[in-house]
C-alpha positions in Angstrom: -63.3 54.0 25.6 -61.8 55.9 28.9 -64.7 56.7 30.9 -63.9 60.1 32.3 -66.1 60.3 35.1 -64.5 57.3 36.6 -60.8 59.6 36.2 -59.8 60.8 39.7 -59.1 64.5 38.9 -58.5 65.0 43.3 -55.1 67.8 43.0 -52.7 68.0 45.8 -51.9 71.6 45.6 -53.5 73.8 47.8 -56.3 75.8 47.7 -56.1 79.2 45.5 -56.2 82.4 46.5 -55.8 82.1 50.3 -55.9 85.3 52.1 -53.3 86.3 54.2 -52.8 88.8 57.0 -50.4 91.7 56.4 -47.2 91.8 58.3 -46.6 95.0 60.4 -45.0 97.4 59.7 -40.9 97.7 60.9 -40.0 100.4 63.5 -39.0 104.1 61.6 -35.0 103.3 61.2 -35.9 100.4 58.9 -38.5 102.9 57.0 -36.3 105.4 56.5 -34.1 103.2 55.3 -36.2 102.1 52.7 -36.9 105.6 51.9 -33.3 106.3 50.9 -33.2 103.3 48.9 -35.6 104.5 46.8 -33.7 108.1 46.8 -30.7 106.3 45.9 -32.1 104.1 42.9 -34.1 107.4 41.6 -31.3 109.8 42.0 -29.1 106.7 40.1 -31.6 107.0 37.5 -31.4 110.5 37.0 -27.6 110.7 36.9 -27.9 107.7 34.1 -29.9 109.2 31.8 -27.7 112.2 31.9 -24.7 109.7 31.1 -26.3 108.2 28.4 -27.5 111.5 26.4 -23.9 112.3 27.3 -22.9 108.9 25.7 -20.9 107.7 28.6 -23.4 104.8 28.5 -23.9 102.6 25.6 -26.6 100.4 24.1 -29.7 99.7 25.2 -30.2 101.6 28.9 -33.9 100.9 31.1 -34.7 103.4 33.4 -36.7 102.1 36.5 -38.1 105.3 38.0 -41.6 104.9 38.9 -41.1 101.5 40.2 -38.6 101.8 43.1 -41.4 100.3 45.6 -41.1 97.3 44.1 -37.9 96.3 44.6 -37.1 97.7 48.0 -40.5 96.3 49.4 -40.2 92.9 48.0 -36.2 92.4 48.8 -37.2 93.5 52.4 -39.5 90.7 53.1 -36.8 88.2 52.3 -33.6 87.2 53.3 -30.1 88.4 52.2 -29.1 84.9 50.9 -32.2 84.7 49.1 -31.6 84.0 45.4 -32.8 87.3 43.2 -33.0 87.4 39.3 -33.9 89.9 37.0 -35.0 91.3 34.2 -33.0 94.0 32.1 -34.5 96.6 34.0 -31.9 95.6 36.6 -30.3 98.5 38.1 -33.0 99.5 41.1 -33.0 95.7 42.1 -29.2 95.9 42.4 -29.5 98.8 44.5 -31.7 97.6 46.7 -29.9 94.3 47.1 -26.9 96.1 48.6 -24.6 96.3 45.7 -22.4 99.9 45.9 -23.5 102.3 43.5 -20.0 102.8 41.8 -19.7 99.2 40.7 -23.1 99.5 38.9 -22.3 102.8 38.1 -18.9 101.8 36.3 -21.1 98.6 35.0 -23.3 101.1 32.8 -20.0 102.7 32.0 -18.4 100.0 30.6 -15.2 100.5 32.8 -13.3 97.5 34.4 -14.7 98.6 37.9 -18.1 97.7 37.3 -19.8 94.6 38.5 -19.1 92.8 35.7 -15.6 94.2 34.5 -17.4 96.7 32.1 -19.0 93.7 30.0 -22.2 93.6 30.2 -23.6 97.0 30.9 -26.8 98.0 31.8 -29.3 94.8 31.5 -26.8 93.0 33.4 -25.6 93.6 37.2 -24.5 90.5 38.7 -23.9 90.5 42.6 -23.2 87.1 43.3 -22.3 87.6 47.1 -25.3 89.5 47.7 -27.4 86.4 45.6 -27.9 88.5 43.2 -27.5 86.5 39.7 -28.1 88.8 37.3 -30.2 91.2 35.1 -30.9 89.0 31.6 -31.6 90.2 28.6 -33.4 88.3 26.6 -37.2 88.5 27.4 -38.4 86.2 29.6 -35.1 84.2 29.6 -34.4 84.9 33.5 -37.7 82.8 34.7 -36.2 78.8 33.9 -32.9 80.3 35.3 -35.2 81.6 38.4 -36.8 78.3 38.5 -33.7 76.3 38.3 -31.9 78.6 41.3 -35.2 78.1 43.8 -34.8 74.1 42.2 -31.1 74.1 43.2 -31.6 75.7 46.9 -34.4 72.8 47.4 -32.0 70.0 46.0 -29.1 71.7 48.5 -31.2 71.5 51.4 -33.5 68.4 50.6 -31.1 65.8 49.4 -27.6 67.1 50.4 -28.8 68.5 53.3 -31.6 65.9 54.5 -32.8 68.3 56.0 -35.9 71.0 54.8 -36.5 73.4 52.4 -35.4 76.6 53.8 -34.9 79.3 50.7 -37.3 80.9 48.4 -36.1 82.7 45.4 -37.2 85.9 43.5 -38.0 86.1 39.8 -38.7 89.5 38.7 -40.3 90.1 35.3 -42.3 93.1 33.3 -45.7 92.4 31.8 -44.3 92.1 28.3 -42.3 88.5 29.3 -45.4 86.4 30.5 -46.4 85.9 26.6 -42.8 83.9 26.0 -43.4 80.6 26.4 -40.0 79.5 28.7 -42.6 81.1 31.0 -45.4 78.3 31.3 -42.8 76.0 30.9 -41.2 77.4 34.0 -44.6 77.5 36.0 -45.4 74.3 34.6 -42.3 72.8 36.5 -42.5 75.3 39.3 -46.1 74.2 40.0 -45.0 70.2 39.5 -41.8 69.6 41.5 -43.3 72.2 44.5 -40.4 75.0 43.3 -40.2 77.7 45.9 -40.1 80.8 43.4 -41.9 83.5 43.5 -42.8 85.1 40.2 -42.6 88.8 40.6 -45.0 90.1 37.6 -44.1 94.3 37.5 -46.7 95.0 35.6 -46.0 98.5 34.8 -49.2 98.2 31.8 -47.1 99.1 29.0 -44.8 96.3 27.3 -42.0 98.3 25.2 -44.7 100.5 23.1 -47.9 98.9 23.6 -50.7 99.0 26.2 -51.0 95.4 28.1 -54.3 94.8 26.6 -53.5 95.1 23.3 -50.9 92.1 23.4 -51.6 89.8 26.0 -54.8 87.9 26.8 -56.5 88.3 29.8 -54.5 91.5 30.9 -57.8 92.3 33.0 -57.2 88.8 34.9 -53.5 88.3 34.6 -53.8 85.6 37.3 -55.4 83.2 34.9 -51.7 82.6 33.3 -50.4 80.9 37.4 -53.7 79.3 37.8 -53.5 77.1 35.3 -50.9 76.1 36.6 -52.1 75.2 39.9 -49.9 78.0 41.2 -51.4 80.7 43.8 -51.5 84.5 43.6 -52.0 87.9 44.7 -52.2 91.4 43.7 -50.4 93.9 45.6 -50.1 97.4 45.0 -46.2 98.4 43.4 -47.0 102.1 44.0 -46.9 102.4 47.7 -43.6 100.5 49.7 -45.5 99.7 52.9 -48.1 98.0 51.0 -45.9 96.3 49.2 -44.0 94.9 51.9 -46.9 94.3 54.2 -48.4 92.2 51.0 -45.0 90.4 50.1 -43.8 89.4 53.4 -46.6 87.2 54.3 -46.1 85.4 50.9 -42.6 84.6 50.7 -42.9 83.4 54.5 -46.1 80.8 53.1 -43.5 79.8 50.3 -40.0 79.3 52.6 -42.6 77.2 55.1 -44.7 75.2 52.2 -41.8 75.4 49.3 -44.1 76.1 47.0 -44.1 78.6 44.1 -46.1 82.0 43.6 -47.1 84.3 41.2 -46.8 87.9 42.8 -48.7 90.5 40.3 -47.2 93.7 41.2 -49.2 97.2 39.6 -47.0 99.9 38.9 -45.9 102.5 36.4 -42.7 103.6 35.1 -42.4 107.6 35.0 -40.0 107.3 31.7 -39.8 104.9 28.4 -39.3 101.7 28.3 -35.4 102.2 27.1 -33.5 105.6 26.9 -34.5 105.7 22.9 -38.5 105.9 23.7 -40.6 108.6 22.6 -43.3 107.5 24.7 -45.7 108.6 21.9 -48.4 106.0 22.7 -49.7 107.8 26.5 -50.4 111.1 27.2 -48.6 113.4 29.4 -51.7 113.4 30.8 -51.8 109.7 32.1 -47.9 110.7 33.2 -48.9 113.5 35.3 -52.2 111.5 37.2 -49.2 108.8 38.1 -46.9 110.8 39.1 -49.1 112.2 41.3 -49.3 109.1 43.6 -45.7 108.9 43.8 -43.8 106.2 46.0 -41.0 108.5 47.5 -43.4 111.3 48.3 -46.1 108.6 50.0 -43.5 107.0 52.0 -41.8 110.6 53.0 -45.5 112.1 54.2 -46.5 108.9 56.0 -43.2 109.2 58.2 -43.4 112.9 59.4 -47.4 112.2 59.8 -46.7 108.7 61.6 -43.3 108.5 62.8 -42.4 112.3 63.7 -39.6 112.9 61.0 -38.9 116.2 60.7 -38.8 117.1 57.3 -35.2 118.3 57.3 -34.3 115.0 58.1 -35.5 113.9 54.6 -34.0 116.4 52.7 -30.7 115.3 54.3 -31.3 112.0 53.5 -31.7 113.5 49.8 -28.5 115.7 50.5 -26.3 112.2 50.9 -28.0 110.1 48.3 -27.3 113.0 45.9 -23.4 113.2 47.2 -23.2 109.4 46.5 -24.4 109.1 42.8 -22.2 111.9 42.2 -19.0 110.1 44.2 -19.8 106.7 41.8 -20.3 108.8 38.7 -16.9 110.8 39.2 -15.0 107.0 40.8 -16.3 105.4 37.3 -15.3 108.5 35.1 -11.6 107.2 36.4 -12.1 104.0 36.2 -10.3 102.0 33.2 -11.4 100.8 30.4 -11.8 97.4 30.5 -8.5 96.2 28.6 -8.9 94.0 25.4 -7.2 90.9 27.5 -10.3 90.5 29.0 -12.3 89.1 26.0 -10.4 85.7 27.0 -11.3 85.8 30.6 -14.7 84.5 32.1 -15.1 82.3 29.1 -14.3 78.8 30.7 -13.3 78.3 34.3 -10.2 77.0 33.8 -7.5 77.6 31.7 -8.3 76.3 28.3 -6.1 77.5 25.5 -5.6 81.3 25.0 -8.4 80.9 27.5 -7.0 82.7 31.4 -9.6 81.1 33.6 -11.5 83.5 35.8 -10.5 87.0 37.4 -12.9 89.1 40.7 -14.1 92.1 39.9 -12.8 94.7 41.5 -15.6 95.1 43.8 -14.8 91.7 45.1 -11.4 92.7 45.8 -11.7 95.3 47.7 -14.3 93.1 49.7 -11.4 90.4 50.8 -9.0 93.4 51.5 
């Protein structure tokens, strides 16, 4: 019989749970940028709820108002040729990743100007020349292709290359995903070939209709799940954009320099449902009013006319412009096309294959190489 106290159980991964310094702060031009990102993804929001109850928009619609620190503090702290995947609540990501509003805009719309040439819709804004591979709507489905994007930029770099790891790749996902099992498998290979992804967790505490700790195990300790999987972790605070950033920066630097993977818990709350058709019938206003209370545009706006001397009619232009923009890509998608039934036999197959036409840029892309 195996003896196990003769087994060697020694690991090579590194210790958990390593504290970090926080990175400074930027200088108040890159702050206020960040502030009209978030303007701009809330205002978006606003604009596309009023779409959808006006049925411009189709299908299934997330709104992502609440959790606009998240994206704009955690895509600040890395790179623009960073790989980024998402979830289905997509569009605030996209945003911040640079992609104009009036492609996304006509995305939701279903028009041939969108992103995607009107065929995916909301779950799924895809920027490839801003690294941005998509929103994905199948729970959980985006963290293998996470896994395999931060497995391909180490392959590039490693073996072609012979050179070093040099990428680390984001892999956003709500609460409700880290029950699916393509999840641990991801980790599991994440944590074994020394992946550099980092598994952003926005746990806003609610998956669809149900309170975290009524369908997921150890919601009080959500850590557990990376641990197991030899995979460090942190906690940062998804309400509050400096924080966010000062948290996240330090980590994806410790993952581009190690290439390893981490599991980035992020606490946050989203102001609406979880999809346009939620009654939100299972909080109280209550709970809704206390969050919305500590409110990430309002935090960031007070700490730079406290901190930074911004006059506070300098904010409300910044709001003036972000709300002339939505309103620009909402009237540039209205006259956009329809995507035209030809379309069903492009993007299929790369090449021509039958009634098949290959592939053809969206229009965003060719106004780019104009």
């Amino acid at each position: 019989m195996l003896n196990m106290a003769e087994i060697d159980t020694t690991e090579t991964t590194p210790p958990l749970t390593q504290k970090r310094a926080k990175a400074p702060l930027p200088d108040s031009p890159i702050l206020l940028g960040w502030l009209r990102q978030m303007m701009l993804i809330r205002e978006f929001e606003v604009r596309t709820m009023q779409a959808y109850q006006n049925r411009q928009i189709g299908g299934f619609c997330h709104i992502y108002i609440g959790q606009e620190a998240v994206a704009v503090g955690s895509i600040a702290a890395v790179n623009p040729d960073d790989p980024v995947v998402l979830a289905y609540r997509d569009h605030g990501h996209a945003l911040a990743r640079g992609m104009d509003p009036k492609y996304c805009m006509a995305e939701m719309f279903g028009k041939i100007g969108g992103c995607a040439k009107g065929k995916g819709g909301s779950m799924h804004m895809f920027d490839a020349e801003h690294y941005l591979y998509g929103g994905h709507g199948i729970v959980g489905a985006q963290t293998p292709l996470g896994t395999g994007l931060a497995f391909a930029t180490k392959y590039e770099d490693e073996v072609i290359g012979e050179g070093k790891s040099d990428k680390v790749t984001l892999c956003y996902l709500g609460d409700g995903a880290i029950n699916q099992g393509a999840f641990y498998e991801a980790m599991n290979l994440a944590g074994l070939f020394d992946i550099p992804v980092i598994f952003v967790l926005e746990n806003n505490r609610y998956s669809m209709g149900t309170a975290i700790e009524r369908g997921t195990t150890m919601a009080h300790a959500l850590h557990a799940k990376s641990e197991a999987h030899g995979i460090e972790h942190a906690i940062v605070d998804g309400k509050n954009v400096m924080n966010m950033y000062q948290d996240f920066k330090p980590i994806a630097d410790w993952c581009r320099e190690e290439s390893r993977p981490f599991f980035v818990e992020a606490q946050t709350y989203r102001y609406k449902g979880h999809s346009m058709s939620d009654p939100r019938k299972y909080r109280t206003k209550m709970e809704e009013e206390m969050e919305e209370q500590d409110d990430c545009i309002a935090s960031l706006s007070t700490f730079l006319q406290e901190h930074h001397d911004v006059e506070p009619d300098a904010i409300k232009q910044l709001g003036r412009q972000v709300k002339s923009q939505v309103r620009q890509a909402v009237e540039w998608s209205n006259q956009s096309p329809e995507t035209p039934l030809d379309e069903l036999y492009t993007d299929v197959y790369t090449d021509v294959w039958g009634p098949f036409k290959g592939t053809s840029k969206p229009e965003m892309l060719q106004d780019e190489n104009e």
